[in-house]
Every structure is written in C-alpha cells, then in structure tokens.
N, C-alpha and C positions, 0 to 999 in steps of 0.2 A: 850684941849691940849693932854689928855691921847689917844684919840679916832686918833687923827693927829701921834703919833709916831707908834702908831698898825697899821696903814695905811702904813707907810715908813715902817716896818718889814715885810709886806707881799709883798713887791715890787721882795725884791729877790726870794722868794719863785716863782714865775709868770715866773723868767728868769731861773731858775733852772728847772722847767718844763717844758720850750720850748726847753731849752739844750737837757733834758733827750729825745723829741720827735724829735731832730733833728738827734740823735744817735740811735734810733730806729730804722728810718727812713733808715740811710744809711745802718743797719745791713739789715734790709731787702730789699735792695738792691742788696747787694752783696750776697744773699741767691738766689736772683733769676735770677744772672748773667748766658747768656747763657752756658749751657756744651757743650763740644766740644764731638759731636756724634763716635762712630767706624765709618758711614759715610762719616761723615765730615772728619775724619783723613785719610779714605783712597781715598777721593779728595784732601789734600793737598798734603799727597805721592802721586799722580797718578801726580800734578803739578807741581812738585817740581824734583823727579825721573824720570818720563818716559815720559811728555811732555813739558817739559823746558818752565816754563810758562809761558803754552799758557791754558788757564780757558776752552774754550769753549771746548776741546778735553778731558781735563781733567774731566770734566763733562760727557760729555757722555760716558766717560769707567767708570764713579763712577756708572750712574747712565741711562744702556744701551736702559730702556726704556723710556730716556725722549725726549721731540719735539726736536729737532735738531734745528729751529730755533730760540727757545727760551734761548737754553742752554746757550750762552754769557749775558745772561742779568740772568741767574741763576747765574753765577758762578762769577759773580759780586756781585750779593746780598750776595752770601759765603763771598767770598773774603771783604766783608763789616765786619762781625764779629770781633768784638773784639780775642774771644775764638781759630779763622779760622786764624787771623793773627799771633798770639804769635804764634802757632805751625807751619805757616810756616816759619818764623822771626827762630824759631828755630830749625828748619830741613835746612834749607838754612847757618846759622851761622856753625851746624854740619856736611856739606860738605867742607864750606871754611874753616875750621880748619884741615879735615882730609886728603884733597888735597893741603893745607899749602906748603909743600915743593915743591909740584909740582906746582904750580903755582905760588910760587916765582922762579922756574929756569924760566919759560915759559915769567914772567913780564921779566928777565934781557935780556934773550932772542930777543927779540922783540924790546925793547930799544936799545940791543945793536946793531940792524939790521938799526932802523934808526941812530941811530948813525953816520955810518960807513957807509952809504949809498951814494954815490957821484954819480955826473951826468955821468962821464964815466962809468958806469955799465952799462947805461942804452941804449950805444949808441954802433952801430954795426960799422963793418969794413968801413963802406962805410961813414960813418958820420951820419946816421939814426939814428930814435926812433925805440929799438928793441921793437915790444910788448911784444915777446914772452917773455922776459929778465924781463921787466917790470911783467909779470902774476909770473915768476917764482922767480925771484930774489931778495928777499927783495920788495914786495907789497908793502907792508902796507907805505913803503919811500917814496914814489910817491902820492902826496897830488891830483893834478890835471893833466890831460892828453887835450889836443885841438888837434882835426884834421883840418884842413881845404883843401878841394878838390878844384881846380882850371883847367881850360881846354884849352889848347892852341887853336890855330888856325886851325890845325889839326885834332882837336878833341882827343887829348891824352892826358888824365889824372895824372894831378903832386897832389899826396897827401902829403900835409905839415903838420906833428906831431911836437907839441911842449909839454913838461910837466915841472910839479914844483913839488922838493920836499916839504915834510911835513916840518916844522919847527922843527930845533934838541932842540930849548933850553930846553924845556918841559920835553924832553925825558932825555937831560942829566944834568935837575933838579933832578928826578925823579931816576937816579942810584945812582944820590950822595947822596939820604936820603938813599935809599938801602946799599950802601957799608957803611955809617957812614964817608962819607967827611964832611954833615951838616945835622941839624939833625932840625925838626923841633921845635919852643919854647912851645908847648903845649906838644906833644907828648901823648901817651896814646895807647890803642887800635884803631884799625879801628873796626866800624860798620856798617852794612850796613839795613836800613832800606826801606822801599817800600808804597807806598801808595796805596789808595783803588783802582786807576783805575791801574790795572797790565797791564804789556806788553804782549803781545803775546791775548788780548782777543781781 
C-alpha cells in the first residue's frame, strides 16, 4: 500500500516536468524568431513608398544585383515573414493615419460624384452617348458602356452606345455612416490587413 501511494505522488512531479519543457520550448522559440534585417526594412520602404506594392521592382531596387527573373518569387518568400509583414502592416496603417483627412475628403468626394450622377450628363445635344463626358465627367458613375456597330445598305456605318450607371445604394450607404446618419452596430477602428500573395507581384 505505501509503495502504491509514492507511485500516485510522483505522477505530478512527471506533468510539472513536461509543463516546465513545454515552456522552454516556446521561450526558445521566440529567441529565434526571424529579425527583420536593415534589408529587409529597406525592401518593405522601397514597397510600400516608391513602388506601390509591386515586390518584384521593390526587390530589385533592394537588391540591384539580383536575377530579375527570379526576383518575384524572392520577394514573395520576404513578403512570407512574419517579421516582413508587421513592418509593412505598419508603414501602410502609418500612411492611412497621416493622409486620414485627406483621404476622407477624396472617399466623400467620389461617393458624392456617384451620387449625383444621372444619365443626362452623359448624353450630348443630339441625343448621344458623349464619351468624352463619360472619360471626363464623373467616371467612376458609369458601371458599363456597349457599342454596337451596324451597316446599312449603303455601306455607312450607324454606331449605337448604350451605358449603365453604377449602383447608388452602396455609395449613399457608405456617406451615411460618414456623415453619422447611421452608424454601424460594432463600430471600432478600421484595419487593414494583406496576405502573403501581394498585389502588384
């Protein structure tokens, strides 16, 4: 019987040793988590500042002597890092904070373009689809354009434009959280986060 209860008293001792080696474990871990290089950080500047990221150009101004055709499939394995993404996760959060003002007039801007956008804008003296109205005039309002060419008997050419605006609800969802007409039920920060395959590689 005494031999049976010193057997159950070394039971925990067995799980406090695995504890103590699973906490080891993760300290050296995080000892050997990758550092983010002077490198590395003047690739995620170079991606972030002067090549609106795009990896493979980004790369080759990091790193002038490398293959050029290998460089998108570098700067993918960067762009892989843990250490690569918090810094650019945080050079990207530190531009939308400090162009903040400016790029909320530029969101109401744009919303209020579609808006406001109607099909007589878009249509000239004669009854036509202006294009040029269309390129210059509130774009972005204009969701879809169709030509269609057709030829008489004659042989003279009748071009028929038809287009569609974009859908307003969206947009005038989208001013009323702006202005605080409604406001959404979570609310919070916006954040914006990116995954390992970036745009522009």
């Amino acid at each position: 019987m005494e031999n049976k209860k010193e057997n159950n008293k070394k039971k925990p001792r067995k799980r406090e040793n695995s504890l103590k080696k699973k906490l080891e474990n993760s300290d050296s871990e995080k000892e050997f988590e990758p550092v983010l290089t002077e490198k590395n950080k003047l690739f995620v500047e170079n991606y972030v500042f002067h090549f609106r990221l795009n990896g493979k150009k980004a790369y080759l101004e990091t790193y002038p002597d490398a293959n050029e055709k290998s460089a998108n499939a570098a700067a993918s394995r960067l762009l892989a890092k843990a250490s690569v993404r918090k810094y650019r996760d945080q050079l990207i959060q530190d531009v939308i904070s400090s162009k903040k003002d400016e790029l909320q007039l530029l969101f109401v801007e744009i919303n209020r373009e579609l808006v406001s956008a109607t099909l007589a804008d878009y249509i000239d003296d004669a009854g036509d689809v202006d294009i040029e109205k269309i390129k210059t005039l509130h774009p972005a309002a204009v969701k879809e354009i169709t030509t269609r060419r057709t030829f008489t008997k004659a042989g003279d050419e009748i071009v028929d434009r038809t287009f569609r605006l974009a859908d307003k609800t969206k947009s005038l969802e989208m001013l009323g959280k702006y202005t605080g007409m409604y406001k959404d039920k979570e609310g919070g920060d916006v954040h914006i986060h990116f995954g390992t395959e970036e745009s522009g590689l």
